[in-house]
C-alpha positions as CSV (number, residue, x, y, z in Angstrom):
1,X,0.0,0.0,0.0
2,X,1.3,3.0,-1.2
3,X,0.5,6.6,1.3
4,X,0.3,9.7,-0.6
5,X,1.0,13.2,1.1
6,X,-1.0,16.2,0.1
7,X,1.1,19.1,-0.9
8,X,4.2,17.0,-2.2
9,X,4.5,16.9,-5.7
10,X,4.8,13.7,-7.3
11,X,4.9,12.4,-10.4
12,X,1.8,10.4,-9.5
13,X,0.1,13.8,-7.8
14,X,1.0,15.8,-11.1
15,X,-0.7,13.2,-13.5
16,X,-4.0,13.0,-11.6
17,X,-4.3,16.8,-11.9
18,X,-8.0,18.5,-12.4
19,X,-8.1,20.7,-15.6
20,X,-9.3,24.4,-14.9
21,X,-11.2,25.9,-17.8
22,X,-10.5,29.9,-17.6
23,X,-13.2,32.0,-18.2
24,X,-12.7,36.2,-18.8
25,X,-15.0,38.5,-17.9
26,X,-15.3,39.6,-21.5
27,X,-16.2,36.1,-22.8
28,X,-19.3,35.9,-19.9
29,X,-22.7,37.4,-21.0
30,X,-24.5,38.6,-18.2
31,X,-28.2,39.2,-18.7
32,X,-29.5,41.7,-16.7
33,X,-33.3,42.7,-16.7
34,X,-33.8,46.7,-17.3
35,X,-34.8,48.2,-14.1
36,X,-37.8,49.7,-15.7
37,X,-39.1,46.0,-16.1
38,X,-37.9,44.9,-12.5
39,X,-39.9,47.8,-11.0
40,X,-42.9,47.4,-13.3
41,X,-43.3,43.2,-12.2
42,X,-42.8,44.9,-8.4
43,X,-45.7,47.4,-8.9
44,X,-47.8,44.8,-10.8
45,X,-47.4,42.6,-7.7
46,X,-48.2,45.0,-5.8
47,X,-51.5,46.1,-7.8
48,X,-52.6,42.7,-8.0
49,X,-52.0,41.9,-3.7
50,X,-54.1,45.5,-3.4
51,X,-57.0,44.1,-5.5
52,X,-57.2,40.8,-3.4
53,X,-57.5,42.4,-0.6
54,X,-59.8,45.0,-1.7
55,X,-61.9,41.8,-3.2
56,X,-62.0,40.0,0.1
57,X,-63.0,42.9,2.3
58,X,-65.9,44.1,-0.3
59,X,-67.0,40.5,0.0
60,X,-66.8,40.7,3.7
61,X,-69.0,43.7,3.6
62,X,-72.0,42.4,1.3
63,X,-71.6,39.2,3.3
64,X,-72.1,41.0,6.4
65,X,-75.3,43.3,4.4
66,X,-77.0,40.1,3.3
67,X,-76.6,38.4,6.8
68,X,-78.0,41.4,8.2
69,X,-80.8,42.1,6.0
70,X,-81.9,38.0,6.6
71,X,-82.2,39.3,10.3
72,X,-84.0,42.1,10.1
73,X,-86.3,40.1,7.3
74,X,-87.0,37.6,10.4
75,X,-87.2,39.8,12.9
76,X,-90.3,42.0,11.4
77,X,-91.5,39.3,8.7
């Protein structure tokens, strides 16, 4: 059984190298969305979280209407 050291070079250690594919920073394309668009889908979010709510809570309120009218309908009917 043969023991290797890490951090001595051998002839064995230099044959069993990784290979390192270099990359420059001209050769990456980086695709950036325009800001315009990033703060358009923020504000749409926004728009559509604002009409949910507004949804639920007009719901809430003729719920509440229709619940009450049934009441008053019993109470003098």
């Amino acid at each position: 059984m043969k023991i290797m050291q890490v951090g001595i070079k051998t002839k064995e250690n230099m044959k069993s190298r990784v290979k390192i594919k270099v990359i420059k920073k001209n050769a990456v394309k980086i695709y950036k969305m325009p800001v315009l668009e990033v703060k358009n889908l923020k504000q749409r979010a926004v728009r559509e979280i604002a009409a949910n709510v507004s949804d639920w809570v007009g719901e809430f309120q003729q719920r509440r209407r229709n619940e009450q009218r049934q009441a008053l309908n019993l109470l003098f009917v």
